[in-house]
C-alpha positions in Angstrom: 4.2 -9.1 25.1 1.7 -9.2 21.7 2.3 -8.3 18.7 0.7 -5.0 19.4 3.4 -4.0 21.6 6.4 -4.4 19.3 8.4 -1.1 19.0 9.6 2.0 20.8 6.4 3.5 21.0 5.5 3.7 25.3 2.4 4.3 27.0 3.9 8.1 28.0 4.5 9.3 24.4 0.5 7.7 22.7 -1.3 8.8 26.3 -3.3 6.5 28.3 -7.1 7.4 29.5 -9.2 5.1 31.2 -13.0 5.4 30.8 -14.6 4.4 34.2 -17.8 3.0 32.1 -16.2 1.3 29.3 -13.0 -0.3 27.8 -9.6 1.0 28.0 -9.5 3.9 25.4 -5.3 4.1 25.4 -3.4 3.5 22.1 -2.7 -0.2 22.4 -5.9 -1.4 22.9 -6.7 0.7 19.5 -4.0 -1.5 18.4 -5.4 -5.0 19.6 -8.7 -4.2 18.3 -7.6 -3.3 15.0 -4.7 -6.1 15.2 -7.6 -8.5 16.0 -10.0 -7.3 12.9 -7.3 -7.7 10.6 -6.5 -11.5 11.8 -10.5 -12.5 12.1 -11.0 -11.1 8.4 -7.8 -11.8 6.6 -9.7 -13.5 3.8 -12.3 -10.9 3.3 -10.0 -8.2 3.4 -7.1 -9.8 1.0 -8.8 -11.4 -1.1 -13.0 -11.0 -1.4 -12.6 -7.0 -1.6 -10.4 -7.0 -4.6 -12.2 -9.8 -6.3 -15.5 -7.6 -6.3 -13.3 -4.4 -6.9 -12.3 -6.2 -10.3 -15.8 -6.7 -10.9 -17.3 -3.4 -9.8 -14.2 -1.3 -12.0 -14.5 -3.4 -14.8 -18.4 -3.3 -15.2 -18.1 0.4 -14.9 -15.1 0.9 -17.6 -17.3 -1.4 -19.9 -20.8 0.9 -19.1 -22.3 -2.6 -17.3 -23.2 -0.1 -14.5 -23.1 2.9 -14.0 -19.8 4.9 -13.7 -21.2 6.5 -10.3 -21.3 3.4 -8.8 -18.1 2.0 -8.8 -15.7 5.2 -9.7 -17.8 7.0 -6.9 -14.7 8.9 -5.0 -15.9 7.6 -1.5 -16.2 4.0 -2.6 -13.0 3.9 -3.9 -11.4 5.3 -1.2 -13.2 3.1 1.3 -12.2 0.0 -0.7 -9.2 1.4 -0.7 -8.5 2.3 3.1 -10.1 -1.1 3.7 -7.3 -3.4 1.9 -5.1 -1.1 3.7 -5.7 -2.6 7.2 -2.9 -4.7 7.1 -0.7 -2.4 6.3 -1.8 -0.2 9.2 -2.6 -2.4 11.8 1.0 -4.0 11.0 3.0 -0.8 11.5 0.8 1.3 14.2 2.6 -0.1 16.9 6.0 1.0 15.4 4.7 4.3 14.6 6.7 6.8 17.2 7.3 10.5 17.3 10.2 9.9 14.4 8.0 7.8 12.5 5.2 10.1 12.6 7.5 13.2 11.3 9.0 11.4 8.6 5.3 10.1 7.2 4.8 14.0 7.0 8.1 14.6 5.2 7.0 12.1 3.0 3.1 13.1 2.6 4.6 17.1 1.4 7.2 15.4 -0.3 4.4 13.3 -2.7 1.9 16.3 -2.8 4.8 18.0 -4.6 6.5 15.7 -6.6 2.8 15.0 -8.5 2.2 18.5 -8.3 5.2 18.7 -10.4 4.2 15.9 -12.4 0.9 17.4 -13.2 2.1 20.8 -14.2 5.1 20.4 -15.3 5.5 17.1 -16.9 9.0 16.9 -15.1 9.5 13.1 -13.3 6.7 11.3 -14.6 5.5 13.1 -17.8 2.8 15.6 -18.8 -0.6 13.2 -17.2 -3.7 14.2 -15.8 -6.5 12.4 -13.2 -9.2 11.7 -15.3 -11.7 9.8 -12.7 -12.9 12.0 -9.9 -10.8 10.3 -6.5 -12.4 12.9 -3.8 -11.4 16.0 -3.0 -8.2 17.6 -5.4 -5.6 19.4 -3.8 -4.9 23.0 -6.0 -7.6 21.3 -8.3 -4.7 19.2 -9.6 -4.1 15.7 -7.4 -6.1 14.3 -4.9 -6.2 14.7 -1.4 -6.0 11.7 -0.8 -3.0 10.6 -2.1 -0.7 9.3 0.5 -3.5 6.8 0.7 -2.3 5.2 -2.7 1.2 6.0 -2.7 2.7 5.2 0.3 1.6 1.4 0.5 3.8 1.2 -2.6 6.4 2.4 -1.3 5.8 0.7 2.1 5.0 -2.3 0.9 8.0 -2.4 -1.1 10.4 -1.7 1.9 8.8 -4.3 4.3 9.0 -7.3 1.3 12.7 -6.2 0.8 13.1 -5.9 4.7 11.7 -9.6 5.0 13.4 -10.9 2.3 17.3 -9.8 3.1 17.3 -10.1 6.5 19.8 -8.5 7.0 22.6 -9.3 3.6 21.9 -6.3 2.2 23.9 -3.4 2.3 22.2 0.0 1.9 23.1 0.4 -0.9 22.1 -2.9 -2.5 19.3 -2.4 -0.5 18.0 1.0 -1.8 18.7 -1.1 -5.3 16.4 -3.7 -4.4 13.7 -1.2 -2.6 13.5 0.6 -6.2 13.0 -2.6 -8.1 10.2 -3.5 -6.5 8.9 0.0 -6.5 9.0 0.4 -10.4 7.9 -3.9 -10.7 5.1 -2.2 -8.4 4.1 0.5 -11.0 4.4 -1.7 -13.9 1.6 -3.6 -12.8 -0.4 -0.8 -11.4 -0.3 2.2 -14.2 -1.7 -0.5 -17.0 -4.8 -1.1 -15.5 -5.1 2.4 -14.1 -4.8 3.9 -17.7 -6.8 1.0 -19.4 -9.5 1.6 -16.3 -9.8 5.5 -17.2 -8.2 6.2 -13.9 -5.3 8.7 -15.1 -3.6 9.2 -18.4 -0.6 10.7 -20.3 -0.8 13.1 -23.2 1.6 11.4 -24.9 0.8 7.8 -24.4 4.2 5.4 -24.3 5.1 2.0 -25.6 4.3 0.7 -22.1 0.5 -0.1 -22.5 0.1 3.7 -22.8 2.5 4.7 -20.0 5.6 6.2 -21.2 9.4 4.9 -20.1 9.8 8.4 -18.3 7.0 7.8 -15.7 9.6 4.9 -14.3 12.6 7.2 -14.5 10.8 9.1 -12.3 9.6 7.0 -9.9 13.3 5.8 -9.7 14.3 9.7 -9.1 11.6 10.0 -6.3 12.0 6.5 -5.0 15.6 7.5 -3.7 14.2 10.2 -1.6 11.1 8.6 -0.3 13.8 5.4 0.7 15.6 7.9 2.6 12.8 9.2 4.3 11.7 5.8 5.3 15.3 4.9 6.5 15.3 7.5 8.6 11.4 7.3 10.3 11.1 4.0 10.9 13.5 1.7 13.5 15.5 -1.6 11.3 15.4 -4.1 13.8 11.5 -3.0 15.2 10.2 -3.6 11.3 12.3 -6.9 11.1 11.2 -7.9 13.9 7.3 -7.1 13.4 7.4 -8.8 10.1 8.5 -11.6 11.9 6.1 -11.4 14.4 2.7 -10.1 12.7 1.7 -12.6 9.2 -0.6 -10.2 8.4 1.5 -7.0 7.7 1.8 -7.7 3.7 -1.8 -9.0 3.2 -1.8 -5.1 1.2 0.4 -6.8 -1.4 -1.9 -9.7 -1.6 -4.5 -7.1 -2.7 -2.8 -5.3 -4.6 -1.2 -8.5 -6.9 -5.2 -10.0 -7.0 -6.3 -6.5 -8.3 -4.3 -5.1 -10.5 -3.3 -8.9 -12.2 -6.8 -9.8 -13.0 -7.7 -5.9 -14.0 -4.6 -6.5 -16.7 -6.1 -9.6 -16.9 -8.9 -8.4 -18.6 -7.6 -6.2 -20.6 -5.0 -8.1 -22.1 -2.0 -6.7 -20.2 0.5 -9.5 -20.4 3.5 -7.9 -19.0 1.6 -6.6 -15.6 0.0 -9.8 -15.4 3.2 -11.8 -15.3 4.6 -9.3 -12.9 1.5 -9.7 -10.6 2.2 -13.3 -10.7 5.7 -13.2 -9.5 5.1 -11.0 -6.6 2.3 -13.3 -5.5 4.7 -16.2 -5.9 7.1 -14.7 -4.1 4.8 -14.0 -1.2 3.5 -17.8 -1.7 7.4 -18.6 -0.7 7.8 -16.1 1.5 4.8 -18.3 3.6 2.4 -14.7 3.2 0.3 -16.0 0.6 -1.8 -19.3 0.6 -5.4 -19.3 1.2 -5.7 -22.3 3.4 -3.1 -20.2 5.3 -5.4 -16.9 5.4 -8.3 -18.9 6.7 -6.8 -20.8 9.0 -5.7 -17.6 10.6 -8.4 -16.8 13.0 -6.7 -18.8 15.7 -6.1 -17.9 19.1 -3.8 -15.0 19.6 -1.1 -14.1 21.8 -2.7 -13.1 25.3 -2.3 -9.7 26.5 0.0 -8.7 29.1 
């Protein structure tokens, strides 16, 4: 069995085809392709595309180029969806009828908790987009925006998943999820507001970003856990952590990104926090360059 086969996911429920003039065109071998991209380009992917993102963003917030170029909506979002690879190649396979539900519980239930945000002020305070990310749902919030909030949230719940294995209760693990869900957003919201990205009418103590934004994400965070809890199989996602290196190659992103953004800015808090997520994936054996280019070795065969 590979690691593209892991979960509960059979060849009856994705549908199999067979094209008599090419390659298999079924679901897992979508999955080994992709599976095999991610491990032949860990490097590129986790670390080179965030290292010339920091460049790109921070040339256009100083006027070094112009803002077209690197705010442009479709680069972003292809940056974006491509340091997201790891994150989807390592949880396709798990990725069932359930799964798939609960990821559109949780896609309405973001659309409308921003929505809320954004008109109302209630959760996260009165704030507005100010950097055009694609298309904008109800002119308010973008379309697109599963694509940058779910791999917090995701991300969040796999670290915590491969961390406890197990020890936790769910309660101390909903505790734990959360933590790492605000530490997240304490590093992320900085350097979005100090990039132009979004902003609060009334800017907080926070490097601009009020406390409430983090009471929210607490409020929201409980549901969105539940969600998760519910979609996605325990022992599957313990198991593919175990089985897939790759899967949290997102946070290595995310923590080269948004550390060196804050970085430059002089966001000292964020920074720190950056630092002590990539340290704990350093221990955690996810982190550590040699590692990440050293990964292109044979993989499992397929059945």
């Amino acid at each position: 069995m590979t690691d593209g086969e892991v979960g509960s996911t059979n060849d009856a429920e994705v549908g199999t085809t067979t094209d008599a003039d090419g390659p298999p065109t079924n679901r897992r071998a979508i999955e080994r392709r992709l599976d095999a991209l991610v491990r032949d380009n860990r490097v590129t992917i986790a670390i080179t595309f965030p290292l010339v993102g920091v460049v790109l963003l921070i040339a256009a917030a100083e006027g070094a180029i112009p803002q077209r170029v690197a705010f442009n909506p479709l680069l972003l979002l292809g940056a974006v969806l491509v340091m997201r690879l790891p994150l989807i190649g390592g949880l396709l396979p798990l990725v069932d009828r359930r799964a798939l539900a609960g990821l559109g519980v949780l896609a309405a239930f973001t659309y409308g908790v921003e929505l809320l945000g954004v008109y109302t002020g209630v959760l996260y305070g009165e704030f507005e987009y100010l950097i055009d990310l694609g298309p904008m749902l109800f002119g308010a919030v973008p379309l697109a925006l599963p694509v940058f909030y779910f791999p917090i949230l995701l991300n969040s719940y796999l670290l915590v998943t491969l961390l406890s294995k197990d020890r936790l209760g769910a309660a101390a693990r909903l505790l734990a999820v959360l933590a790492v869900v605000v530490g997240m957003d304490l590093v992320l919201d900085p350097g979005a507001v100090a990039l132009g990205f979004w902003g609060w009418e009334t800017p907080g103590t926070y490097y601009g970003v009020p406390a409430r934004n983090y009471v929210g994400w607490v409020l929201s965070g409980v549901v969105a856990v539940a969600v998760l809890s519910a979609s996605f199989d325990a022992d599957g996602l313990a198991e593919r952590l175990e089985r897939c290196e790759y899967v949290l190659d997102d946070l290595i992103s995310f923590g080269v990104l948004w550390g060196l953004v804050n970085l430059y800015f002089g966001n000292y808090v964020p920074v720190a926090l950056a630092v002590a997520l990539l340290a704990v994936l350093v221990r955690a054996d996810r982190f550590d360059v040699a590692g990440l280019a050293a990964s292109r070795g044979p993989r499992p065969a397929d059945d």
